[in-house]
C-alpha positions as CSV (number, residue, x, y, z in Angstrom):
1,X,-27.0,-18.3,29.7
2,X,-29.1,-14.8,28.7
3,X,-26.2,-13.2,27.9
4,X,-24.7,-16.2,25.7
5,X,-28.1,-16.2,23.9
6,X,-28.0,-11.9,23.2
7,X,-24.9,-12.3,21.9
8,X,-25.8,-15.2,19.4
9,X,-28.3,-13.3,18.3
10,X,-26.2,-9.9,17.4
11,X,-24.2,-11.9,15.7
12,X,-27.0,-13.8,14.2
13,X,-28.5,-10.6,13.3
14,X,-24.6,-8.9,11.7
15,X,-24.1,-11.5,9.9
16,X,-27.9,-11.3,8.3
17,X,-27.5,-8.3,7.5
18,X,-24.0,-7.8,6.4
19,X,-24.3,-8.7,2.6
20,X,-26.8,-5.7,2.3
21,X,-24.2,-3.4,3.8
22,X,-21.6,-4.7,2.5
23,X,-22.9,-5.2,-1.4
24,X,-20.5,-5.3,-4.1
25,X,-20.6,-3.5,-7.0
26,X,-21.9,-5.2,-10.4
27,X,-19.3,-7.1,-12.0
28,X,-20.2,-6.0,-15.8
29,X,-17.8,-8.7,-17.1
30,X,-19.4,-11.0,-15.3
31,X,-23.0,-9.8,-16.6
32,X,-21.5,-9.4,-20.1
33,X,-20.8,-12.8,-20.2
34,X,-24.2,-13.9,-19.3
35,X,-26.4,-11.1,-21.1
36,X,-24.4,-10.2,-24.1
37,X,-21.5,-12.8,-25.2
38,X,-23.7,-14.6,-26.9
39,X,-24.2,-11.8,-29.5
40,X,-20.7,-9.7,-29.1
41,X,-18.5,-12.3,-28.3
42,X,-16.3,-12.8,-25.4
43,X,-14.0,-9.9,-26.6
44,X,-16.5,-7.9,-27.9
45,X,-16.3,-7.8,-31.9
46,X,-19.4,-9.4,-33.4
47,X,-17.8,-12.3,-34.4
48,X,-20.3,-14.9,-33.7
49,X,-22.4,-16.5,-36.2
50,X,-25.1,-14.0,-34.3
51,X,-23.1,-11.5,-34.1
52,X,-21.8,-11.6,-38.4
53,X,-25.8,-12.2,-39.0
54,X,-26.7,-8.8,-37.3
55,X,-23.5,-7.4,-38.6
56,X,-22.9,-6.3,-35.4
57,X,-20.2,-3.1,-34.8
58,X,-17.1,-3.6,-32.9
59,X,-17.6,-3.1,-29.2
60,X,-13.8,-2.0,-29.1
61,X,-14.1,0.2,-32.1
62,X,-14.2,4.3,-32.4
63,X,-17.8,4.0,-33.4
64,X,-18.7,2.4,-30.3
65,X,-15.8,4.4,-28.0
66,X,-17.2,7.6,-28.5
67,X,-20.7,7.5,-28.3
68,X,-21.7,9.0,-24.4
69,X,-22.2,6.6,-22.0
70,X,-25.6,7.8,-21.7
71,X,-26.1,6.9,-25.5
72,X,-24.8,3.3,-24.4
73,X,-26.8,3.5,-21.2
74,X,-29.7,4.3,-23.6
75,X,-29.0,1.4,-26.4
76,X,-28.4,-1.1,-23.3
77,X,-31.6,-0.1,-21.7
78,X,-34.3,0.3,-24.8
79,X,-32.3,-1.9,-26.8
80,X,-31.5,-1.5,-30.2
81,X,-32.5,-3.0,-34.0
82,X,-32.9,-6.7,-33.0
83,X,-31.3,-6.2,-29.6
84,X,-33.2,-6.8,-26.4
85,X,-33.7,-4.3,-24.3
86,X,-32.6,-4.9,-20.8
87,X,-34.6,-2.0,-18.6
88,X,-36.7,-4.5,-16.9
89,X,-33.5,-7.5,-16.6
90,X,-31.2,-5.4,-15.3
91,X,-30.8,-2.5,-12.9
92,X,-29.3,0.8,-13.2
93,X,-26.1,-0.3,-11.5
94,X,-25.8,-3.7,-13.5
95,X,-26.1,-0.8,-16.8
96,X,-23.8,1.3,-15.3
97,X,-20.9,-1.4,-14.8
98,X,-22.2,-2.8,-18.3
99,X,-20.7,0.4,-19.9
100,X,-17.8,0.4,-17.7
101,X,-16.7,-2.9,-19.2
102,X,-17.4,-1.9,-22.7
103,X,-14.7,1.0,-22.7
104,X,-12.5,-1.5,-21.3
105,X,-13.0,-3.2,-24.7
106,X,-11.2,-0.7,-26.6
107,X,-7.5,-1.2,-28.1
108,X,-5.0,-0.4,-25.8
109,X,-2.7,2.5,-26.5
């Protein structure tokens, strides 16, 4: 009966702690979506009555493409012109995978 009860509680205790090992990475669509869609759109071109208001740039575009990601790092964390800024809602990872999905917004070659 001890040893029954040790064992529960190993597993008790691996499965506690196993989401904090185990952590995936940020999914920046998925925080896109939530954060900044609302603004950029779902693909990313400004296109909502928000986003034409603030004549917003083209998240796919070569303005937008080559700045560094630090510089988007940067805009994403101070924010920018009427944009929030997201230093305090969001951590360095989230950022990080923020500008990860933003180059995946540009055109295909």
């Amino acid at each position: 009966m001890k040893k029954m009860s040790v064992v529960f509680l190993v597993l008790a205790v691996v499965v506690l702690l196993t989401p904090a090992v185990f952590a995936a990475e940020p999914d920046g669509a998925a925080i896109y979506k939530s954060k900044c869609a609302v603004c950029h759109g779902a693909d990313g071109k400004g296109q909502t009555t928000m986003g034409k208001n603030l004549r917003l740039k083209d998240l796919g575009s070569e303005d937008v493409q080559k700045l560094k990601g630090e510089e988007l790092e940067n805009i994403i964390s101070k924010g920018k012109g009427k944009m929030p800024a997201y230093k305090e809602k969001l951590s360095e990872a989230e950022i990080d995978s923020l500008v990860t999905f933003i180059r995946s917004l540009a055109p295909k070659k």
